[in-house]
VEXNU-505691 format. One record per atom (N, C-alpha, C): residue in three letters; x, y negated, z. Coordinates in pm, whole numbers, padded with zeros to 5 digits, always signed. Each point is the difference from the previous one (the first is absolute). Layout:
<sites>
ALAXYZ/...
</sites>
This chain:
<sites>
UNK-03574-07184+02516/UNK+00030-00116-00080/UNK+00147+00003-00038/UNK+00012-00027-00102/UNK+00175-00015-00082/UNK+00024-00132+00029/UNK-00038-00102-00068/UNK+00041-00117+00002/UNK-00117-00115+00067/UNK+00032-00119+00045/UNK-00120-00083+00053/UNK+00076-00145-00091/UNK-00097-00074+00001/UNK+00104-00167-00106/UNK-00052-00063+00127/UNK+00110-00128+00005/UNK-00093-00059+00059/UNK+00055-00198+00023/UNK-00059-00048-00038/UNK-00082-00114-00057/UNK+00170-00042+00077/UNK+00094-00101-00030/UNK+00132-00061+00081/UNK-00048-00143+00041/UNK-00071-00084-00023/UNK-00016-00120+00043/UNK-00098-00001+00080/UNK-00034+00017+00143/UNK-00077-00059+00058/UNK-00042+00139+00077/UNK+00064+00139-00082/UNK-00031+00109+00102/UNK+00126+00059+00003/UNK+00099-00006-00063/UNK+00129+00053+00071/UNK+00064-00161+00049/UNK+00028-00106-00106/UNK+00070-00084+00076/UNK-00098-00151+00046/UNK+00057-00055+00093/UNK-00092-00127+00085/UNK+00034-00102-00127/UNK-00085-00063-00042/UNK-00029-00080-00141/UNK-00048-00189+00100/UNK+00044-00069-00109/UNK-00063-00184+00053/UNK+00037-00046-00128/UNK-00108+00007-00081/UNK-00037-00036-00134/UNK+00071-00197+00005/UNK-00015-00020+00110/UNK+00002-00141+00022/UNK+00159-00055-00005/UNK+00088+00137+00024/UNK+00112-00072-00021/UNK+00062-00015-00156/UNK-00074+00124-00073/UNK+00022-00038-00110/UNK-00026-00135-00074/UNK-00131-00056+00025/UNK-00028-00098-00039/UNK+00062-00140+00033/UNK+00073+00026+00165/UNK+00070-00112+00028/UNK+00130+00015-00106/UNK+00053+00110-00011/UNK+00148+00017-00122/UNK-00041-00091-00080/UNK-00082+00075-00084/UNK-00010-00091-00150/UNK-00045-00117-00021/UNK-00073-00056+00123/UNK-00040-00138+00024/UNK+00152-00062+00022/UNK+00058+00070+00039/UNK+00176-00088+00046/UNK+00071+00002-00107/UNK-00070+00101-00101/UNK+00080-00057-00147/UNK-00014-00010-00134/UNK-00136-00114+00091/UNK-00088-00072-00108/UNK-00077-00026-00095/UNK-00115+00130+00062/UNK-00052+00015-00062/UNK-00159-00026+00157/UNK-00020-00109-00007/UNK-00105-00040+00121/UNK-00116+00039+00007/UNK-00067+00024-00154/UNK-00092+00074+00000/UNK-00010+00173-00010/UNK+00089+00057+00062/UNK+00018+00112+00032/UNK-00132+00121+00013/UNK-00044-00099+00091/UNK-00154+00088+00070/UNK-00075+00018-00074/UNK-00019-00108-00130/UNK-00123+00032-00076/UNK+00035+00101-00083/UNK+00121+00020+00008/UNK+00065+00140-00124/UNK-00019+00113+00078/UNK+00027+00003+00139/UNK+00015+00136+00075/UNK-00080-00057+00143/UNK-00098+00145+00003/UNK-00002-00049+00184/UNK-00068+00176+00017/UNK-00049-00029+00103/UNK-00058+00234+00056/UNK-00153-00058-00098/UNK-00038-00109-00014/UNK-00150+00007-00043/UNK+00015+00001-00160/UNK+00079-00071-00084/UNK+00009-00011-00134/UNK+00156+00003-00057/UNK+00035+00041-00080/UNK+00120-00009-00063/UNK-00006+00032-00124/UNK+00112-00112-00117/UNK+00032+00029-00114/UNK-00028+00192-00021/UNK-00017-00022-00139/UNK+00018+00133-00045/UNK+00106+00107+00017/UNK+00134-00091-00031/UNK+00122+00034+00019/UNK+00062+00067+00109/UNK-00075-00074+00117/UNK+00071+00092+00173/UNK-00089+00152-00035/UNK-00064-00014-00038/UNK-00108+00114-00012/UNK+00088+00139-00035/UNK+00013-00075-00142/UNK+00109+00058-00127/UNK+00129+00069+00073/UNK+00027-00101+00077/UNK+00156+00031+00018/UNK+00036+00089+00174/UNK-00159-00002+00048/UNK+00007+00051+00117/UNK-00045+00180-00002/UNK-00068+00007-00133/UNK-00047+00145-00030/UNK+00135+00085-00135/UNK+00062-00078-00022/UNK+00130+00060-00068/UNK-00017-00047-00179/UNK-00110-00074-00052/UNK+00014-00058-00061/UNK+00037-00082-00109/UNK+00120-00082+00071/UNK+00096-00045-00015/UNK+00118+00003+00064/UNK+00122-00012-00087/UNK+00091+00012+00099/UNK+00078-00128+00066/UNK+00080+00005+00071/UNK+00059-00115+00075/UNK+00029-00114-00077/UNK+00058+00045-00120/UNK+00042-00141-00080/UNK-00145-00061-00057/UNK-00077+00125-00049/UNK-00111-00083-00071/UNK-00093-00047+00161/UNK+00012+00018+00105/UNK-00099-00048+00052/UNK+00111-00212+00028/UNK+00096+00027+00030/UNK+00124-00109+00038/UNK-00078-00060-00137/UNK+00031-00007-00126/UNK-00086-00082-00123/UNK-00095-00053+00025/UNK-00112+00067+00059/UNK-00132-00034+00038/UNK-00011-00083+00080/UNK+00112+00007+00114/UNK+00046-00093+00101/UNK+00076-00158-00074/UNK+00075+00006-00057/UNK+00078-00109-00081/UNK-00093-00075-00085/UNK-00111+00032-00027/UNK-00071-00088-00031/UNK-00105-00082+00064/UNK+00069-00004+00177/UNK-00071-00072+00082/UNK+00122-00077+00031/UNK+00099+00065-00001/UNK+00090-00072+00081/UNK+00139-00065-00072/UNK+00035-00136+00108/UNK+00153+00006-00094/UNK+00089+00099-00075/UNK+00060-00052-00115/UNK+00056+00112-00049/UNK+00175+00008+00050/UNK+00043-00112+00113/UNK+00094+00060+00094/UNK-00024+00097+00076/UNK-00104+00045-00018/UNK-00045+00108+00141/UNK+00064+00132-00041/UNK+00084+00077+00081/UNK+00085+00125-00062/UNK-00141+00152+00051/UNK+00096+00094-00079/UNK-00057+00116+00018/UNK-00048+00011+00158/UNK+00173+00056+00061/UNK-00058-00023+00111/UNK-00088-00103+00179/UNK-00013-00171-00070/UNK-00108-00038+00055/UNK-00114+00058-00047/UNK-00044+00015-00086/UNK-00136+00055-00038/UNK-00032+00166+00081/UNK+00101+00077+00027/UNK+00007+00117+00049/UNK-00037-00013+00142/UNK+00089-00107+00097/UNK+00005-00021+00112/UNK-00138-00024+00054/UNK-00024-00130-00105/UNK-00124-00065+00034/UNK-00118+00094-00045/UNK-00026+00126-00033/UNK-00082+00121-00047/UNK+00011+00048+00145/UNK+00084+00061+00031/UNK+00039+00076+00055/UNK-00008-00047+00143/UNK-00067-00123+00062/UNK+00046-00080+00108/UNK-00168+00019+00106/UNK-00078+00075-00131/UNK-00084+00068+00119/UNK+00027+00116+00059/UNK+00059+00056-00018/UNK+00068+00180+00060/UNK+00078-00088+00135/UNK-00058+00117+00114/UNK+00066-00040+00129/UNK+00083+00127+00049/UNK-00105+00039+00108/UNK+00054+00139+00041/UNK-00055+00111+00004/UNK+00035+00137+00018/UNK-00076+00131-00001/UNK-00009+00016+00156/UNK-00139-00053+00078/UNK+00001+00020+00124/UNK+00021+00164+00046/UNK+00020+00021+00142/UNK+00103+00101+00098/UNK-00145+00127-00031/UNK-00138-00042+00009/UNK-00047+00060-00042/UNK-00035+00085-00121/UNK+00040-00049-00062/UNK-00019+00026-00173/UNK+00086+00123-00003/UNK+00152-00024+00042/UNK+00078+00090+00019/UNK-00050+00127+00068/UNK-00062+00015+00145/UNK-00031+00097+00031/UNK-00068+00088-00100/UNK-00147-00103-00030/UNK-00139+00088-00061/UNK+00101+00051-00111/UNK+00092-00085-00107/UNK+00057+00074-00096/UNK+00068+00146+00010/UNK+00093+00023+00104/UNK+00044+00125+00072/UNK-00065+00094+00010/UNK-00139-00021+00112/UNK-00112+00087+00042/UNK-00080+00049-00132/UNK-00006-00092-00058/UNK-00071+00023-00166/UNK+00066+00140-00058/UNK+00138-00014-00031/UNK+00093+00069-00045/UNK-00018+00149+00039/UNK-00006+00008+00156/UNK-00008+00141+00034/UNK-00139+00066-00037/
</sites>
């Protein structure tokens, strides 16, 4: 084998879909869940999670839920606020993989 891909949310890094949703619920946009959750989501996370779109056009897609005080980077944070950590294991199998 040359190369292997492999999937970053939920098999390289520890994922909680839920904190995302608490972000953007904190900035105000309450109905959050019905836009995004693991069972249904807008078109757009779709879009912007397979390369899609890019950051600004997915942030647009976003701004039309939310205040338009909301800056680039809250919208990033609050994206980004399900990514946790790359558990001690992950690291090994990645190594052992390697050889």
């Amino acid at each position: 084998m040359k190369n292997i891909i492999f999937d970053l949310g939920v098999v390289i890094l520890d994922v909680d879909y839920h904190r995302t949703t608490e972000a953007f619920k904190k900035l105000n946009i309450p109905y959050f869940d019905e836009l995004y959750s693991k069972k249904k989501q807008g078109s757009f996370f779709d879009d912007f999670e397979t390369g899609h779109l890019s950051n600004e056009e997915f942030r647009e897609e976003i701004r039309k839920h939310v205040p338009h005080t909301v800056t680039n980077d809250q919208i990033d944070e609050a994206w980004n606020a399900m990514l946790l950590s790359v558990p001690e294991t992950t690291f090994e199998l990645l190594e052992n993989i390697g050889k």
